[in-house]
C-alpha positions in Angstrom: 0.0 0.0 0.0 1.2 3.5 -0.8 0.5 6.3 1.3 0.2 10.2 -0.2 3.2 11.5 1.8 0.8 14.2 2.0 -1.9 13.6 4.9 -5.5 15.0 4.5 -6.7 13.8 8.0 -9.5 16.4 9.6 -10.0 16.2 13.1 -14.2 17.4 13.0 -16.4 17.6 16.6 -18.8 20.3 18.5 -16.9 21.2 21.2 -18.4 21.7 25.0 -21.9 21.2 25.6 -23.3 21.9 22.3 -25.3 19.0 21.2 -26.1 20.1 17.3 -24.5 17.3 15.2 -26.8 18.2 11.8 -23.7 20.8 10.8 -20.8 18.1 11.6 -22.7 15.4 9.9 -23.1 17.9 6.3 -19.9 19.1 7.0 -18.1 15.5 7.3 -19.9 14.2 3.9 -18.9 17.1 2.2 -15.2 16.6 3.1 -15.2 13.2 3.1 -16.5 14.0 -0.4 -13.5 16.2 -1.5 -11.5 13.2 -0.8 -10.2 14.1 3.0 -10.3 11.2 6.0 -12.6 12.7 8.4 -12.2 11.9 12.1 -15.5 12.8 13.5 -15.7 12.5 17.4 -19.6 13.6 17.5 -21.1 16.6 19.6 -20.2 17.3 23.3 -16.6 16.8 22.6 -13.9 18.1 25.1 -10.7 20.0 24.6 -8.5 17.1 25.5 -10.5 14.7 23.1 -10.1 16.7 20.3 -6.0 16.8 20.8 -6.0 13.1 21.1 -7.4 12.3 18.3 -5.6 14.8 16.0 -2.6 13.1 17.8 -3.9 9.6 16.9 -4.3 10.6 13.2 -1.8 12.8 13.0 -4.7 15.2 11.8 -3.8 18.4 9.1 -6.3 20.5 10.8 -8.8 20.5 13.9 -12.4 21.9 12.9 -14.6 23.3 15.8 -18.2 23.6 15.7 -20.7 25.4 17.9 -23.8 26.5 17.6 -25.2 27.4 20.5 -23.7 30.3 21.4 -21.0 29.8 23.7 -17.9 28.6 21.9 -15.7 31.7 23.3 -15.7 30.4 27.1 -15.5 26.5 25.8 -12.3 27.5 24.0 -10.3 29.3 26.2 -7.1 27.5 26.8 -7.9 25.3 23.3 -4.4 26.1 21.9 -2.7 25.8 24.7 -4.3 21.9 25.2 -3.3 21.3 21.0 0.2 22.5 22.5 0.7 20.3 25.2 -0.2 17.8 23.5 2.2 18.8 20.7 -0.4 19.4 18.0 0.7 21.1 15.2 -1.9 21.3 12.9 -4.6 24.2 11.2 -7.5 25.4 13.4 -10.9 26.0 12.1 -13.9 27.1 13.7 -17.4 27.6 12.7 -20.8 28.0 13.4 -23.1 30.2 15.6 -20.4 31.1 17.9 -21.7 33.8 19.9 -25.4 34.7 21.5 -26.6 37.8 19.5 -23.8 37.8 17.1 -24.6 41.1 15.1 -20.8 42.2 13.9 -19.2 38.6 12.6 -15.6 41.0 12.1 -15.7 40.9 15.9 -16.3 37.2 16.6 -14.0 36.6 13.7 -11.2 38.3 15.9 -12.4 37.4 18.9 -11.5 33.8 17.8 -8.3 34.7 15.8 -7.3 35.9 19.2 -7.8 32.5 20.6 -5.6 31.2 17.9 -7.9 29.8 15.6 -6.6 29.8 12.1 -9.9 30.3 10.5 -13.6 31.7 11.5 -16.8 30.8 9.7 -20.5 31.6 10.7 -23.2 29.6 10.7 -24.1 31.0 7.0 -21.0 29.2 5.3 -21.4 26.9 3.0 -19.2 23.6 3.1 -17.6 24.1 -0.2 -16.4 27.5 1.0 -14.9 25.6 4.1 -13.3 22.8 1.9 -12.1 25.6 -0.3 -10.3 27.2 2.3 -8.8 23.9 3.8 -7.6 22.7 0.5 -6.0 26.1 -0.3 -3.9 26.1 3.6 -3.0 22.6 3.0 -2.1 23.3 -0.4 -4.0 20.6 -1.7 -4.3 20.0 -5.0 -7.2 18.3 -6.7 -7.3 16.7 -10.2 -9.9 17.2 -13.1 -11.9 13.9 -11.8 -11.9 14.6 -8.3 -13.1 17.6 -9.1 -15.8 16.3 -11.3 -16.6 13.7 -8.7 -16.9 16.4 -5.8 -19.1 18.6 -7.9 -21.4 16.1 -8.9 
């Protein structure tokens, strides 16, 4: 068996006590899709789980979701866990990330601040997301995959 010495592993999960898994589950076909192996550790997932399994996988990126609001207090300290635990990979977070989030340019640097790589809100498409990831990982697709993902 050959491996790609390139690894397109996401780490995907809803961190804290959020319990919306429709997003993670459209989000995970739609990379698994685009030809990435998804890790998907399901809604309510801690801080420490998420570094253990991008450690396991030896995951590209780690992708957040929250939609209920309160994803600034359950990241705090986030990076700092992917550090310990000597994850070096690309941080994404998305979804509905604050209560009353009227100015996204505010929540996006709220969470840039926390060290996340990436912010989306809870209006972005998958593709867009996929986009983005295959562009920081420098991915490049060819003409069939890209036929096979549009389809």
């Amino acid at each position: 068996m050959v491996l790609d010495t390139m690894s397109r592993t996401v780490v995907l999960g809803v961190i804290g006590s959020d319990a919306h898994v429709v997003g993670i589950t459209i989000l995970e076909q739609a990379l698994s899709a685009a030809g990435f192996d998804v890790v998907n550790l399901g809604v309510q997932t801690s801080q420490e789980d998420f570094a253990e399994a991008a450690v396991a996988h030896s995951a590209e990126a780690v992708l957040v979701s929250s939609l209920y609001g309160h994803a600034e207090q359950d990241c705090q300290g986030f990076h700092e866990v992917l550090a310990e635990a000597d994850v070096d990979a690309l941080t994404y977070i998305g979804g509905n990330l604050a209560v009353g989030q009227d100015d996204f340019d505010q929540t996006r640097a709220t969470f840039e601040e926390l060290g996340f790589d990436r912010v989306f809100d809870s209006e972005t498409d998958p593709e867009e997301a996929i986009a983005a990831l295959e562009r920081d990982l420098h991915v490049t697709t060819t003409e069939s995959e890209r036929v096979t993902v549009s389809s």
